[in-house]
N, C-alpha and C positions, 0 to 999 in steps of 0.2 A: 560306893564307887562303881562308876557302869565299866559293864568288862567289855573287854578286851576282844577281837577276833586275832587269831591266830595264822599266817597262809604261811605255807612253806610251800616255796617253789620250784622248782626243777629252772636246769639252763634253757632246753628250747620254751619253756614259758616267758623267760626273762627275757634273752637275746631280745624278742620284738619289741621289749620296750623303745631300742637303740634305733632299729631298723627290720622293718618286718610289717605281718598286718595290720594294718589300722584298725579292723574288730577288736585286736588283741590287745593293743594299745589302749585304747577305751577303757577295756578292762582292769588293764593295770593302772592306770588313770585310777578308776573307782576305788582300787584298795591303796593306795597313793597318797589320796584325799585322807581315806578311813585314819591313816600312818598320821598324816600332815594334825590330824584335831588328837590325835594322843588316843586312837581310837583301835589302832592295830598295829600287830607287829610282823613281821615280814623276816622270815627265815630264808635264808639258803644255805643247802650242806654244803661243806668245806669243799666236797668234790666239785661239786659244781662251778663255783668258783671259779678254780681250774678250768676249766670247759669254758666257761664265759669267755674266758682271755683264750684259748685255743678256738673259738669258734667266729673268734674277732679274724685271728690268725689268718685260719680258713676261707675269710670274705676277704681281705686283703691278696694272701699268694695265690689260692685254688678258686677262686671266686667264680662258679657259673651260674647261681639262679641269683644270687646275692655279690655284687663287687663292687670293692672300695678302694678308695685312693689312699695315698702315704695321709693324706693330711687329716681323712675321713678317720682313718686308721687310729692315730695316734690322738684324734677328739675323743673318740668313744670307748678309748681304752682308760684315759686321764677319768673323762665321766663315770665310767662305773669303778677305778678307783676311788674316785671320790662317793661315790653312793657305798660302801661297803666300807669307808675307814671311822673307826668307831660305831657304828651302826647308824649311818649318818640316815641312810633308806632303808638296805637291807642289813643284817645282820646276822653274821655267819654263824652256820649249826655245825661244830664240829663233829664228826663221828666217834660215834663212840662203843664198846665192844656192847652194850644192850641193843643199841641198834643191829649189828649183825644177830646176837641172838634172835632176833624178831624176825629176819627174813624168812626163820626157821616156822615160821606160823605163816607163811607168805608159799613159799617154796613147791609143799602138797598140791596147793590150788594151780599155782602158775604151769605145771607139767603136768596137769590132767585134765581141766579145763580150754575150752577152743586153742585144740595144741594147733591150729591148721595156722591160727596167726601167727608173727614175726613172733620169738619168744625177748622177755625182757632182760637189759641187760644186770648183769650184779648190782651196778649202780644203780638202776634203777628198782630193784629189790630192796637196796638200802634207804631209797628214798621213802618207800612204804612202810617199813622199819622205825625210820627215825617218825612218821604219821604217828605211827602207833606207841612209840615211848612219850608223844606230845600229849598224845589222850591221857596217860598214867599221869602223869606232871599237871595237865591244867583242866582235864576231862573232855569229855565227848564235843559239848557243844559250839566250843569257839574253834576246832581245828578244821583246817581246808586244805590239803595238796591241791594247788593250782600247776598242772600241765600242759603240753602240747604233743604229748605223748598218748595215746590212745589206749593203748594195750593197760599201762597203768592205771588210768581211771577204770577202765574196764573193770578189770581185775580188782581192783581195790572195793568197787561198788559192788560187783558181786560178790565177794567176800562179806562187805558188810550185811547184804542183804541176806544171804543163802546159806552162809554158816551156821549149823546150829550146835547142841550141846552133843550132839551123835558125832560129828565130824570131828568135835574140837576131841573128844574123847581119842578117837581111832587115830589123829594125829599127832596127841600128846600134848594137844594147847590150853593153856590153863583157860579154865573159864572167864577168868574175869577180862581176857583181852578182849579189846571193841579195835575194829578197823575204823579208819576213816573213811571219810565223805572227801571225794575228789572229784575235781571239776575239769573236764576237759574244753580248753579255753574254745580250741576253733566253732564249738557246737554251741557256745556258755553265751549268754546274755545277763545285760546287766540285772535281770529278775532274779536271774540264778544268784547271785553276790549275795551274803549278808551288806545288809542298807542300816547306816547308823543314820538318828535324830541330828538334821544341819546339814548333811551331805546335798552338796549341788550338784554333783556327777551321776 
C-alpha cells in the first residue's frame, strides 16, 4: 500500500483557499490533488474550525484588507461546510487532553527562545501538540503542519532541529518525542510539498 501524507492545517492556512493569496492557493491546490488520488489526508483541529466560520464573519461585518458581500458571505460558508461534512476535503481533528499534555514539551521553548517576537497563542500551542501526537499514531515521515503563522513554524522547526537529549532531560520530555516538520505557506514552494507519483500540480 503507498502511504499516505498527513497535513494538518491551521485556519489562516486554510482561509486562502476561499479567498486570499494566490501563492497559497497553489499550494493547497497541491495537497488537494494529493487528497483527490487517495494520496493524503487533510486535518483541521476542531478549533479551527471555529475560526474558519468566525473569520468568514470577520471579512463580511469588519472587513478592511479582506470584504465580502451578503452573497460572497453566505457561498463560502455553504463551501466549506460542505468541504468538512464527513471529511468530504478536510477532516476535523478533534482535541484531545494528549494534545494539551504536549504543549507541555512546546511551552520551555516558546518563552525562552526569540521571546522579542509576537508570542503564540494557546491555540496555536495546541496545534503543535496535536503535530506531535500525529507522529506517535502514524510516525515522523508523512506529518506536515501547513501554516500562515510564522512564529509556529519557527518554533516548531527549531525545536525539531535543536532539541537534544540534554534539553529534553532538564525539561522532563520523554525522549521518544519527535516534533514536526512545518511549512510556512507565504515562504513554501511547491519543491517544499511532498510530490506523489501522477500529480499534475
Amino acid at each position: 500500500m503507498k502511504a499516505k501524507y498527513i497535513y494538518l492545517l491551521d485556519t489562516c492556512a486554510w482561509v486562502n483557499y476561499y479567498k486570499g493569496n494566490p501563492k497559497i492557493q497553489a499550494l493547497l491546490a497541491h495537497i488537494i490533488e494529493q487528497k483527490g488520488m487517495n494520496r493524503a489526508t487533510l486535518f483541521m483541529p476542531s478549533f479551527c474550525v471555529a475560526e474558519v466560520f468566525n473569520t468568514f464573519a470577520k471579512w463580511r461585518y469588519r472587513g478592511k484588507d479582506i470584504k465580502i458581500n451578503e452573497e460572497e458571505y453566505c457561498g463560502i460558508k455553504t463551501n466549506f461546510r460542505n468541504h468538512i461534512r464527513r471529511g468530504h476535503l478536510i477532516s476535523e481533528y478533534p482535541l484531545h487532553i494528549y494534545h494539551i499534555y504536549n504543549t507541555d514539551y512546546v511551552i520551555p521553548f516558546e518563552h525562552q527562545w526569540d521571546i522579542e517576537q509576537d508570542s503564540l497563542s494557546t491555540f496555536d500551542l495546541l496545534i503543535i501538540g496535536m503535530g506531535i501526537e500525529l507522529i506517535k499514531h502514524y510516525g515522523d515521515y508523512p506529518i506536515r503542519i501547513l501554516t500562515s503563522e510564522k512564529r509556529i513554524a519557527h518554533l516548531t522547526n527549531k525545536m525539531r532541529n535543536d532539541v537534544n537529549k540534554a534539553m529534553k532531560d532538564k525539561f522532563d520530555i520523554p525522549e521518544e518525542i519527535i516534533y514536526p516538520t512545518a511549512l510556512y505557506l507565504p515562504d513554501c514552494e511547491n519543491k517544499n510539498l511532498p510530490f506523489v507519483l501522477g500529480q499534475k500540480l
